[in-house]
Backbone as CSV, one residue per row, in Angstrom:
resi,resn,N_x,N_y,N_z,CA_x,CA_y,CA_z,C_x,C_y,C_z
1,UNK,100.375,79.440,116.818,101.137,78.193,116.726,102.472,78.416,116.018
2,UNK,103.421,77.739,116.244,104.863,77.821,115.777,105.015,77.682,114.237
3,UNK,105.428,78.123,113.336,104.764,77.703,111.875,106.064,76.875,111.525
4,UNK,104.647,75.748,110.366,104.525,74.170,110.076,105.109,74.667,108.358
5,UNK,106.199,73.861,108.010,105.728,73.072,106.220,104.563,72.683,106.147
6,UNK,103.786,72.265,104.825,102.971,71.924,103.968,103.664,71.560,102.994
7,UNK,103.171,70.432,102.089,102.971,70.317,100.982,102.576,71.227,100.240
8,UNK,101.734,72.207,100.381,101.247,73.315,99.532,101.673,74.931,99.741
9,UNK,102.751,75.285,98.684,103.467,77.003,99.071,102.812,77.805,98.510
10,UNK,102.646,78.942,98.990,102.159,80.196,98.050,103.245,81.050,98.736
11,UNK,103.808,81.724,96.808,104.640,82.800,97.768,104.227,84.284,97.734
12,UNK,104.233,85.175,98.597,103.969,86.299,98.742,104.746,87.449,98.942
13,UNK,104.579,88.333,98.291,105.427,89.682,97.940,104.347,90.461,99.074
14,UNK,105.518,91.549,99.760,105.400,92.021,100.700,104.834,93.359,100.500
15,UNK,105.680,94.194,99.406,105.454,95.587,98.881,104.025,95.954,97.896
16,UNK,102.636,96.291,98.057,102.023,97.073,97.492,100.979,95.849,97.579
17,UNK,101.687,94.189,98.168,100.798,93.088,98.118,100.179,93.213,99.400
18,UNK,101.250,92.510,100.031,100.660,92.087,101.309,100.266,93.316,102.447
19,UNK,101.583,94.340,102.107,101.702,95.450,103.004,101.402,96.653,101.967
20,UNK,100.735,97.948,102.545,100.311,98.842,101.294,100.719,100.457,102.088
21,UNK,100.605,101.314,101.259,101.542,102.667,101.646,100.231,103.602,101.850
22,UNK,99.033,103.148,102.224,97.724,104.073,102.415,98.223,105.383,102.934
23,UNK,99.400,105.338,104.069,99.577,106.788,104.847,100.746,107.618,103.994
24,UNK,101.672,106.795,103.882,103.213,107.152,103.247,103.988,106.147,103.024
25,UNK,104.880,106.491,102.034,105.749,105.113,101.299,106.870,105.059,102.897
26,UNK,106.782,105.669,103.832,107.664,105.149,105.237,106.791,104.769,106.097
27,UNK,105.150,104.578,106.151,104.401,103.650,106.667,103.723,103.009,106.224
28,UNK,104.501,101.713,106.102,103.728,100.684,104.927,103.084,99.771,106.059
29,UNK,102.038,99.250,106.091,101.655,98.615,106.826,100.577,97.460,106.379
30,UNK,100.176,96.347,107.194,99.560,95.032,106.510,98.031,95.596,106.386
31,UNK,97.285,95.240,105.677,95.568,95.375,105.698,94.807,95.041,106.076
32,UNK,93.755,94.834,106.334,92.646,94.058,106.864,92.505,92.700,106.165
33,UNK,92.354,93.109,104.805,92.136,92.078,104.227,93.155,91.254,103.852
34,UNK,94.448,92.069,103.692,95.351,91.104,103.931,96.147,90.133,104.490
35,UNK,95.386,90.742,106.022,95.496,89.413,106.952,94.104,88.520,106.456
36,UNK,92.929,88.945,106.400,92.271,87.916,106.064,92.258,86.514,105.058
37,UNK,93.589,87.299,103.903,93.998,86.455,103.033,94.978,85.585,103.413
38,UNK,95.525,85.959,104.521,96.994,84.817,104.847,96.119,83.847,106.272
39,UNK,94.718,84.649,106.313,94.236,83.857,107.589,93.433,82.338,106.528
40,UNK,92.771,82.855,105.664,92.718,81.574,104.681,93.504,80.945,104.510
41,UNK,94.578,81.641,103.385,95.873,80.795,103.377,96.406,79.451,104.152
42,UNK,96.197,79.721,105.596,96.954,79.092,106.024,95.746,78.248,106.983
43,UNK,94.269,78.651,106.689,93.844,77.397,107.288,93.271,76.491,106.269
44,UNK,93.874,76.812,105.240,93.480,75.782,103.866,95.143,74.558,103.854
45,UNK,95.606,74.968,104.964,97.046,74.500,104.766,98.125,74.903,103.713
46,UNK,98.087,75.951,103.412,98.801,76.413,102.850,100.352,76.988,103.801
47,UNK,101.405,76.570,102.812,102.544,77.253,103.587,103.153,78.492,102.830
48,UNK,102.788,79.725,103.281,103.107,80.921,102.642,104.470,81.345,103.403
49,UNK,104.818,81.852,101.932,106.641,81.959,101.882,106.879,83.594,101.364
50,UNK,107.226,84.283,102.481,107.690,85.986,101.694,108.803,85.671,100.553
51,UNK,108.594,86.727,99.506,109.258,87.116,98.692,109.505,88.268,98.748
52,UNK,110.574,89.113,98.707,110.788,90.549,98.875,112.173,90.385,98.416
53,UNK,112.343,92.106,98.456,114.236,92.775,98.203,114.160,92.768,99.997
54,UNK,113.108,93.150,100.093,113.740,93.532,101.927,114.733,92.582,102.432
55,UNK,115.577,93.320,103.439,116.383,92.876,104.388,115.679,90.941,105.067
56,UNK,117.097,90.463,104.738,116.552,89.333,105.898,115.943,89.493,107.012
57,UNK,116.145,90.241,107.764,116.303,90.691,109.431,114.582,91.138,109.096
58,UNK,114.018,91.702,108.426,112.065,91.838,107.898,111.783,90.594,107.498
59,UNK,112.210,89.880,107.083,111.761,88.388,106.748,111.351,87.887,108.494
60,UNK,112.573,87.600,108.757,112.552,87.164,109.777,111.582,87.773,111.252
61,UNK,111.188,89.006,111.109,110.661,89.396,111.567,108.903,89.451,111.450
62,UNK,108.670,89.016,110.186,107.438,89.148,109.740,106.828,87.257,109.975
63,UNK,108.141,87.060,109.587,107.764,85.675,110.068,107.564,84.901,111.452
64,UNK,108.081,85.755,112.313,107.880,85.366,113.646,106.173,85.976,113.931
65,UNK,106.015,87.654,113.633,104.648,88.331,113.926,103.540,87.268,113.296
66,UNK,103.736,86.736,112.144,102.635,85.825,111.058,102.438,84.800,111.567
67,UNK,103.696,83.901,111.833,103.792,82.569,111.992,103.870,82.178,110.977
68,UNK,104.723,82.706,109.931,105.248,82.323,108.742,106.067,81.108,108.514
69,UNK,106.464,80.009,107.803,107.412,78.903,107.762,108.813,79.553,107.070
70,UNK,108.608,80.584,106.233,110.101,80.663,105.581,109.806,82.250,104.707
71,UNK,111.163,82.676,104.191,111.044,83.859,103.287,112.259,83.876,102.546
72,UNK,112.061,84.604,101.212,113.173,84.689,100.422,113.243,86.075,100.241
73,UNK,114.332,86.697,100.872,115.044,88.139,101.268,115.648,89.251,100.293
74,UNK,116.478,89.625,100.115,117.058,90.676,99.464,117.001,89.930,98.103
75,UNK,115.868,90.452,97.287,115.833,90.415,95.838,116.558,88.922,95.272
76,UNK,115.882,87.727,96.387,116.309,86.262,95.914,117.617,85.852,96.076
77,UNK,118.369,86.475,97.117,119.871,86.432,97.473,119.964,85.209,99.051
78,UNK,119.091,84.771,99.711,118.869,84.320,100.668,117.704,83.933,101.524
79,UNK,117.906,82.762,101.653,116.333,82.097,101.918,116.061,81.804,103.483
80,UNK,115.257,82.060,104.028,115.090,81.862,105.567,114.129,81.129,105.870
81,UNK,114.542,79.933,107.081,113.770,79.166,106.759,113.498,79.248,108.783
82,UNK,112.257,79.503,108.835,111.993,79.785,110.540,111.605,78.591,110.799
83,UNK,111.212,77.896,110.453,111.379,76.248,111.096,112.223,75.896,111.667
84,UNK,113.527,76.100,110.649,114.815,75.219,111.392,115.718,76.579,112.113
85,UNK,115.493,77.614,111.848,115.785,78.944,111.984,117.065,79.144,111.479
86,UNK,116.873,78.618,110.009,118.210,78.864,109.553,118.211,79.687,108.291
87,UNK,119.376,80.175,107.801,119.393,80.810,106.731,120.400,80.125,105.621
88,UNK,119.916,79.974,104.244,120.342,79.908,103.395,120.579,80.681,102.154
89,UNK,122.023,80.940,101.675,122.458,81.458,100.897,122.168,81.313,99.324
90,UNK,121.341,82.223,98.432,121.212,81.442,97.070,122.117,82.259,96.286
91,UNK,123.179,82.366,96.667,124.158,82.969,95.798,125.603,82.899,95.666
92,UNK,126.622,83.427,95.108,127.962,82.639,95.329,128.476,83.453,96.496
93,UNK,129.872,82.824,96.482,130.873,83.294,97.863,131.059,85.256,97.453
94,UNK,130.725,85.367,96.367,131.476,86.466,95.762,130.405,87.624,96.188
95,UNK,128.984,86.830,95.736,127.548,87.803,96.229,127.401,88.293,97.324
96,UNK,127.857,86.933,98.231,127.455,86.836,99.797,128.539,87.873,100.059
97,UNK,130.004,88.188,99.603,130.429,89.247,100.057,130.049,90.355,100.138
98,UNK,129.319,90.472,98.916,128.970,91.873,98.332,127.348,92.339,99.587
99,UNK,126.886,90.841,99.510,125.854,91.531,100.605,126.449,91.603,101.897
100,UNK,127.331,91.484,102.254,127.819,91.549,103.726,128.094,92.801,103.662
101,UNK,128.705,93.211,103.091,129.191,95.229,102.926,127.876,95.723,102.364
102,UNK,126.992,95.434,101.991,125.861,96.560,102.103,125.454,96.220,103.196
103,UNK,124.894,95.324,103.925,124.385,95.345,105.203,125.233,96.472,106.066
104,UNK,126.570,96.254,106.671,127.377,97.144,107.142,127.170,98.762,106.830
């Protein structure tokens, strides 16, 4: 299903939480049980929200594979919200520069 708000957020960190480095820290991948935990999650109505440094563009991506409602990206610099499929900036004009040239 297309993912919904709730009244109720849990947010979730991606690195060593949700996703774990069993093979190598360059194949991090989700768990068994850690889908089983976002499969609760979210039929308790819960709306789970990534937290990570990762790239927007993994937010956004994890949130489409999940059916996630939203994520907050590069170390709390930008918030994505796949509902409205928009992105919001939590930082000044000066940050948002600075992340535009590391992306590049």
């Amino acid at each position: 299903p297309p993912p919904q708000w709730s009244s109720r957020l849990f947010f979730l960190d991606l690195d060593g939480v949700f996703d774990a480095e069993l093979f190598s820290p360059l194949f991090q991948h989700t768990t068994p049980s850690a889908l089983a935990a976002l499969s609760l999650l979210q039929a308790a109505g819960h709306s789970v929200v990534l937290n990570t440094g990762r790239s927007v563009e993994h937010v956004k991506r994890y949130c489409q594979i999940y059916g996630l409602p939203a994520g907050v990206a590069e170390y709390g610099s930008v918030f994505f919200d796949a509902v409205a499929q928009t992105e919001l900036p939590l930082v000044d004009e000066q940050a948002q520069e600075e992340r535009r040239r590391c992306r590049s």
